[in-house]
N, CA, C and O atoms as a GROMACS GRO file, in nm:
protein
  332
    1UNK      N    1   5.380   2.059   7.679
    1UNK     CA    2   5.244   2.010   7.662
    1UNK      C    3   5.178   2.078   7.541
    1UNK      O    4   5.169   2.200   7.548
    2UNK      N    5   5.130   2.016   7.431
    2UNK     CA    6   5.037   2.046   7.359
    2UNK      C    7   4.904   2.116   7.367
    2UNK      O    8   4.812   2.035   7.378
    3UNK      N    9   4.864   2.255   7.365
    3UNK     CA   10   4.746   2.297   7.366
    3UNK      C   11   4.643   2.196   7.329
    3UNK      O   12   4.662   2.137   7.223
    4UNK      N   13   4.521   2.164   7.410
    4UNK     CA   14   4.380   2.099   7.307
    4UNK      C   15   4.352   2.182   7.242
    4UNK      O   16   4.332   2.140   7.128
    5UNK      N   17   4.328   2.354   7.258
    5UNK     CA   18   4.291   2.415   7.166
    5UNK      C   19   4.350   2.414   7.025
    5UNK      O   20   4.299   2.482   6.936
    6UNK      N   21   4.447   2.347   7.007
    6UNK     CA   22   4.536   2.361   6.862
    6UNK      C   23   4.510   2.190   6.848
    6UNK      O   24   4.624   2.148   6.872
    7UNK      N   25   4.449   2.106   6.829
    7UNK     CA   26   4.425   1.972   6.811
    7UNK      C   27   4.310   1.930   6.718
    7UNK      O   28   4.198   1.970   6.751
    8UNK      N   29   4.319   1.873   6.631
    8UNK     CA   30   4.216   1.900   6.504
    8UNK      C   31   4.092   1.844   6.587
    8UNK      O   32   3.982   1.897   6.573
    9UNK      N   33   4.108   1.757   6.655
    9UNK     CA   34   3.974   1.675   6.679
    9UNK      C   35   3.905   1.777   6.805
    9UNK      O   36   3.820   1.714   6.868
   10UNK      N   37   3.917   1.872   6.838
   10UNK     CA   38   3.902   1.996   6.944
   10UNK      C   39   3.834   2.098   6.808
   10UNK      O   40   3.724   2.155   6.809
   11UNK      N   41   3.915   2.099   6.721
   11UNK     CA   42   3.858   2.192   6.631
   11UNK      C   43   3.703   2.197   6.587
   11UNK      O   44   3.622   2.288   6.603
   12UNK      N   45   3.684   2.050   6.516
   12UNK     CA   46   3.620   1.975   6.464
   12UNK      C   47   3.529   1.957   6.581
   12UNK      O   48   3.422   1.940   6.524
   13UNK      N   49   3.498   1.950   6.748
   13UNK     CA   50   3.395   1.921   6.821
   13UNK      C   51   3.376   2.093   6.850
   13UNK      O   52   3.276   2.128   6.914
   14UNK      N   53   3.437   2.159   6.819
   14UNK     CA   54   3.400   2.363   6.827
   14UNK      C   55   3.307   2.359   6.724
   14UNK      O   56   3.194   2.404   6.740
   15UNK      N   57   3.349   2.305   6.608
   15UNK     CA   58   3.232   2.320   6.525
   15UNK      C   59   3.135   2.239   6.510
   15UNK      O   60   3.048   2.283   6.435
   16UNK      N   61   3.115   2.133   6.556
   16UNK     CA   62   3.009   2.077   6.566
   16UNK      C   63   2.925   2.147   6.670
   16UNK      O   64   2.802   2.150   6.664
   17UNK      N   65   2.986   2.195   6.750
   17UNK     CA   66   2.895   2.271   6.883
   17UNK      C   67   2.814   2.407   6.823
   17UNK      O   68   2.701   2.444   6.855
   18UNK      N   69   2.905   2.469   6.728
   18UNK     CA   70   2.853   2.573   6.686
   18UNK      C   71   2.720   2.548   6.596
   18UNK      O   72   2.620   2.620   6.588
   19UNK      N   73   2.751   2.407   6.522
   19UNK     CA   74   2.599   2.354   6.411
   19UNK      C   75   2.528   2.360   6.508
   19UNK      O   76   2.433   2.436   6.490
   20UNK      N   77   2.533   2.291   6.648
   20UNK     CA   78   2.421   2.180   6.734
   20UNK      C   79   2.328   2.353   6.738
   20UNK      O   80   2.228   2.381   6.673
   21UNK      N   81   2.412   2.453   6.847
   21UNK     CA   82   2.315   2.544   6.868
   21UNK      C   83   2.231   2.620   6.762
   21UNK      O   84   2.153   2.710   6.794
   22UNK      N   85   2.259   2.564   6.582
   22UNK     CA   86   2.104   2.628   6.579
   22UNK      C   87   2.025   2.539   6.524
   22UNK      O   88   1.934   2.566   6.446
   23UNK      N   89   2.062   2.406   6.572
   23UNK     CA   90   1.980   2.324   6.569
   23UNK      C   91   1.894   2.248   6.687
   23UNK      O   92   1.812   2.159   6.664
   24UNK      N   93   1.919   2.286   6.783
   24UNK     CA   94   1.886   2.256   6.938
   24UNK      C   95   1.771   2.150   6.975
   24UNK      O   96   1.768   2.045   7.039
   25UNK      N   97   1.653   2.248   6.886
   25UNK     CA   98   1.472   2.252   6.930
   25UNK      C   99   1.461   2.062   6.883
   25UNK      O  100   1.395   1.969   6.928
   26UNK      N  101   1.579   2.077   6.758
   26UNK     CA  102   1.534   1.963   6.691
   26UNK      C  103   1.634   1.853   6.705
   26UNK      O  104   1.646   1.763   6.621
   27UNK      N  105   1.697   1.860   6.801
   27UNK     CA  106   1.786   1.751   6.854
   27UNK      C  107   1.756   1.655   6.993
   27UNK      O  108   1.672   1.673   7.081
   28UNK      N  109   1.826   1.579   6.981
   28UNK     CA  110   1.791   1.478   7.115
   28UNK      C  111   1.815   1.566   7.281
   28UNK      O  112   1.777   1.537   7.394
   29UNK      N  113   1.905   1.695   7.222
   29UNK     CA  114   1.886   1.747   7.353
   29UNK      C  115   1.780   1.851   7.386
   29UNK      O  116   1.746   1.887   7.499
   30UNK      N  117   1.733   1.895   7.260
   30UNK     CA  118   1.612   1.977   7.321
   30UNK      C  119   1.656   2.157   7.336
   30UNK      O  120   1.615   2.252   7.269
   31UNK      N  121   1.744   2.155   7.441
   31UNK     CA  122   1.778   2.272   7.508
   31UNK      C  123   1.923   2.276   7.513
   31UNK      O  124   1.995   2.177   7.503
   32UNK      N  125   1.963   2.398   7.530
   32UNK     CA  126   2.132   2.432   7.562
   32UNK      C  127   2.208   2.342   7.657
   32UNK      O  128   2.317   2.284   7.651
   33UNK      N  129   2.081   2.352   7.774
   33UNK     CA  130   2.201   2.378   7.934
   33UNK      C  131   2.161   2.189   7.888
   33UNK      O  132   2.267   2.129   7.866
   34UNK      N  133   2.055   2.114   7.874
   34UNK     CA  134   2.067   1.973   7.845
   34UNK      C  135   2.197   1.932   7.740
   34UNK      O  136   2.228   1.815   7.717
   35UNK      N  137   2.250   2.023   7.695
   35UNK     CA  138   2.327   1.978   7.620
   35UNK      C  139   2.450   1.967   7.682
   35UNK      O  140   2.514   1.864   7.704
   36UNK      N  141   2.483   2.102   7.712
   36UNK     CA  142   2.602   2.143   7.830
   36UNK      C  143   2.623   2.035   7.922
   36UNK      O  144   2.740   2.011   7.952
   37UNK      N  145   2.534   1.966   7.970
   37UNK     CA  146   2.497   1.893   8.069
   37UNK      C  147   2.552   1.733   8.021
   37UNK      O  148   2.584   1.661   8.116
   38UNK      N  149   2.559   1.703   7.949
   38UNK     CA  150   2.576   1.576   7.879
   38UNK      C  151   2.684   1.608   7.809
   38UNK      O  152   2.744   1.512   7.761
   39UNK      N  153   2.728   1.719   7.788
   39UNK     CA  154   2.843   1.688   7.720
   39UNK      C  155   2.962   1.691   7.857
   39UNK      O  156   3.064   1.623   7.871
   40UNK      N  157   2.901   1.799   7.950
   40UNK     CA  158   2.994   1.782   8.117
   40UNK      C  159   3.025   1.632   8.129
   40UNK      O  160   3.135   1.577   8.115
   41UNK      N  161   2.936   1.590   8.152
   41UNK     CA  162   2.973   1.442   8.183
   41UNK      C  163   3.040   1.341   8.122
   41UNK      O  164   3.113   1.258   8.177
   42UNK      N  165   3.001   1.353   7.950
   42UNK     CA  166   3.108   1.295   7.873
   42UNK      C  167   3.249   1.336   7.904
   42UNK      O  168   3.336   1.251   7.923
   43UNK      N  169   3.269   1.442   7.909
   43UNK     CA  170   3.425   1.464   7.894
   43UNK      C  171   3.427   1.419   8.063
   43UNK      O  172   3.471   1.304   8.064
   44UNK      N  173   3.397   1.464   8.210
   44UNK     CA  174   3.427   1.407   8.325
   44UNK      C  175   3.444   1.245   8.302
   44UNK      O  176   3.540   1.183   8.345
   45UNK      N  177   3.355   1.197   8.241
   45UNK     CA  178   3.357   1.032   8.257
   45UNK      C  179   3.487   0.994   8.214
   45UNK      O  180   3.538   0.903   8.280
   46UNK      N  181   3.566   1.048   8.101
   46UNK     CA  182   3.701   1.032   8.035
   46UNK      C  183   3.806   1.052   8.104
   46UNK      O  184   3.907   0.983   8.111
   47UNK      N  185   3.763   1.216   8.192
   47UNK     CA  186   3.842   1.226   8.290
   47UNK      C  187   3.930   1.122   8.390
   47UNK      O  188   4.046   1.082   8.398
   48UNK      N  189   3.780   1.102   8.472
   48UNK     CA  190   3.795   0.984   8.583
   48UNK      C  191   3.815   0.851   8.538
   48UNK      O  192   3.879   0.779   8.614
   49UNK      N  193   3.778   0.806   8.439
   49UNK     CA  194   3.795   0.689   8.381
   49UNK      C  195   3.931   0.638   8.291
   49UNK      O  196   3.978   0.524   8.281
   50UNK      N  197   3.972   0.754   8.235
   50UNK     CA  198   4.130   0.703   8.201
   50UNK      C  199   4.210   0.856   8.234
   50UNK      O  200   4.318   0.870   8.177
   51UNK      N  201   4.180   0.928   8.289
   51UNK     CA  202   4.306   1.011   8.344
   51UNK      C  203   4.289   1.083   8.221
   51UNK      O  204   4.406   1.114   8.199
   52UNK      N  205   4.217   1.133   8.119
   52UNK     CA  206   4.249   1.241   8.004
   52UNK      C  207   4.239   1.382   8.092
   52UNK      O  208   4.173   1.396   8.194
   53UNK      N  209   4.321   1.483   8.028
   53UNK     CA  210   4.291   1.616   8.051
   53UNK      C  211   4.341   1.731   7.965
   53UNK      O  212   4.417   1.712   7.870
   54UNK      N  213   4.306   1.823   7.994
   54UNK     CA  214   4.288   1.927   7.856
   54UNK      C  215   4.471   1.959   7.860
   54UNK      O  216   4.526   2.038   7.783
   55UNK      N  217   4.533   1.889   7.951
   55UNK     CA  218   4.707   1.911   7.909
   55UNK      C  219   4.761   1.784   7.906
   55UNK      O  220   4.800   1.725   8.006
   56UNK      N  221   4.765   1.743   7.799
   56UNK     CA  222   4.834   1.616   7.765
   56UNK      C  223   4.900   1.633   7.647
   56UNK      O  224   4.886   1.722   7.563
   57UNK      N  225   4.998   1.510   7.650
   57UNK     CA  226   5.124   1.547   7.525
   57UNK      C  227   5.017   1.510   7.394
   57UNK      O  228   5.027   1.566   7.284
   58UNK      N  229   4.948   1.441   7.415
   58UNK     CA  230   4.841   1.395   7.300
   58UNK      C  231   4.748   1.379   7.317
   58UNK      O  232   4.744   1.338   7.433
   59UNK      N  233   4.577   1.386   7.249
   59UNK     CA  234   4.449   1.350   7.275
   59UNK      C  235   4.391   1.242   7.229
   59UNK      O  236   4.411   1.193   7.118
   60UNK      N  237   4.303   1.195   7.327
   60UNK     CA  238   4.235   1.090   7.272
   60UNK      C  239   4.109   1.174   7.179
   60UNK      O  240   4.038   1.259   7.231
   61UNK      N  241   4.096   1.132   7.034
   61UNK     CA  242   4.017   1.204   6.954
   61UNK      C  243   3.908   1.235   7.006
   61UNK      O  244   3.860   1.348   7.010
   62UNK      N  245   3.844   1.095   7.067
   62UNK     CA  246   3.680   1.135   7.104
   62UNK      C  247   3.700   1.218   7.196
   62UNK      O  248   3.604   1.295   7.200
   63UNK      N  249   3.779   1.242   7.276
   63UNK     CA  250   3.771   1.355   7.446
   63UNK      C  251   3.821   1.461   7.372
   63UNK      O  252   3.767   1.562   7.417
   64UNK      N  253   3.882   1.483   7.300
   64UNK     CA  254   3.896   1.617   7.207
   64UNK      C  255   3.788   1.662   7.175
   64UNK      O  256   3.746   1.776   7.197
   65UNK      N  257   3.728   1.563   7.111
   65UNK     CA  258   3.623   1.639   6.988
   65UNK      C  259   3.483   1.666   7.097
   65UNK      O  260   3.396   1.739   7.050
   66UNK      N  261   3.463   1.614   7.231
   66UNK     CA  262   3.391   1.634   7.312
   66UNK      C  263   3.428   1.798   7.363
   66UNK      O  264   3.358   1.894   7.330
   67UNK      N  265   3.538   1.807   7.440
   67UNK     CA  266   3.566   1.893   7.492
   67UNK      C  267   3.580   2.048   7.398
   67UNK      O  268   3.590   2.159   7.451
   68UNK      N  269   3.579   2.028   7.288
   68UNK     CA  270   3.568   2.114   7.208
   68UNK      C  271   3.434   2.130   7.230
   68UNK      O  272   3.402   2.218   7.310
   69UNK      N  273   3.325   2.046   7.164
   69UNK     CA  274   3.194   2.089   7.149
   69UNK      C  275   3.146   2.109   7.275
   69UNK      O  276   3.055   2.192   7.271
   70UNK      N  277   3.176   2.056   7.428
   70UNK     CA  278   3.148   2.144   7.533
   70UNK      C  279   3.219   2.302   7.536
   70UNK      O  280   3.155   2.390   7.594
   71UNK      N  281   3.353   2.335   7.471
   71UNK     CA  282   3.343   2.467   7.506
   71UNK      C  283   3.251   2.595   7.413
   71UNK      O  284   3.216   2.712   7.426
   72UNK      N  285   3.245   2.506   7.338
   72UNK     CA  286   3.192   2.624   7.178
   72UNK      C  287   3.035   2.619   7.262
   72UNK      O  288   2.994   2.734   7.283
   73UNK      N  289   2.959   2.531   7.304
   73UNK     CA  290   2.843   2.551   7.402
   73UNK      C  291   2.850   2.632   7.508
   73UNK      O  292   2.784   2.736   7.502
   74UNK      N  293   2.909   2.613   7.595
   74UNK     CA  294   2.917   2.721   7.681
   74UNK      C  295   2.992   2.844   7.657
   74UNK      O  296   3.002   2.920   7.754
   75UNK      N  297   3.066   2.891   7.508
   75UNK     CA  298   3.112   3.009   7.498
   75UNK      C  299   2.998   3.046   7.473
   75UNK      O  300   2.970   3.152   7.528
   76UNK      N  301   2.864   2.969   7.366
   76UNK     CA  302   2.728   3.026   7.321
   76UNK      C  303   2.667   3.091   7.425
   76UNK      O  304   2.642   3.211   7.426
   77UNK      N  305   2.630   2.963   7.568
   77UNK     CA  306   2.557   3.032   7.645
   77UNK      C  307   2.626   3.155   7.732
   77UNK      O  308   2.552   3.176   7.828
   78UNK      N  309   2.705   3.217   7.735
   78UNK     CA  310   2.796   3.295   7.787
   78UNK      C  311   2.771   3.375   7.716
   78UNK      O  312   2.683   3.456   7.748
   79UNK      N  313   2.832   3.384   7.603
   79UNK     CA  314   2.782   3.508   7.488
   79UNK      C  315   2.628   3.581   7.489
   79UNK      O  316   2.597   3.700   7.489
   80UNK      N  317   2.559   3.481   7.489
   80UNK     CA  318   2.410   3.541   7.470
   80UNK      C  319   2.348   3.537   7.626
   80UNK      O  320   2.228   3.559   7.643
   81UNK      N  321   2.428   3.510   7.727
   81UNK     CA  322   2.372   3.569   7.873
   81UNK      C  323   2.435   3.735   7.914
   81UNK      O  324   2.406   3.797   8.017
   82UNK      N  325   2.541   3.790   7.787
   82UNK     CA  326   2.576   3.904   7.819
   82UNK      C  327   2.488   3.990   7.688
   82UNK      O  328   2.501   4.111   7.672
   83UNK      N  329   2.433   3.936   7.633
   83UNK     CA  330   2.354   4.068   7.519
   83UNK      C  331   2.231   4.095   7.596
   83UNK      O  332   2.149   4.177   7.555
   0.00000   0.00000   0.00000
């Protein structure tokens, strides 16, 4: 099985996650955990809806590039709930 973490389109939604948080105030989500929150569900909906998961021989780009930018969000809020 192919890591997602080694998958460009995983890469590419880490860093988009990393832009969003310091742009937050001024985005459609407003807040972190609203973000966290919507991006949970994007990647679940992919889940349940065609069987994707973070161990597959290949990714579907968009559930990559989701699941990336959900983890780079919650590594944020994680990080700055321990300083």
């Amino acid at each position: 099985m192919k890591s997602i973490e080694k998958d460009i389109e995983y890469m590419e939604g880490t860093w988009a996650g990393k832009v969003l948080v310091q742009h937050l105030g001024d985005s459609t989500y407003g807040n972190l955990e609203v973000a966290i929150g919507v991006k949970e569900t994007v990647v679940k909906k992919f889940e349940e809806e065609f069987g994707y998961s973070r161990n597959m021989p290949e990714f579907d780009r968009n559930y990559a590039f989701n699941v990336g930018m959900l983890d780079a969000l919650i590594k944020h809020r994680d990080k700055n709930k321990e300083d």
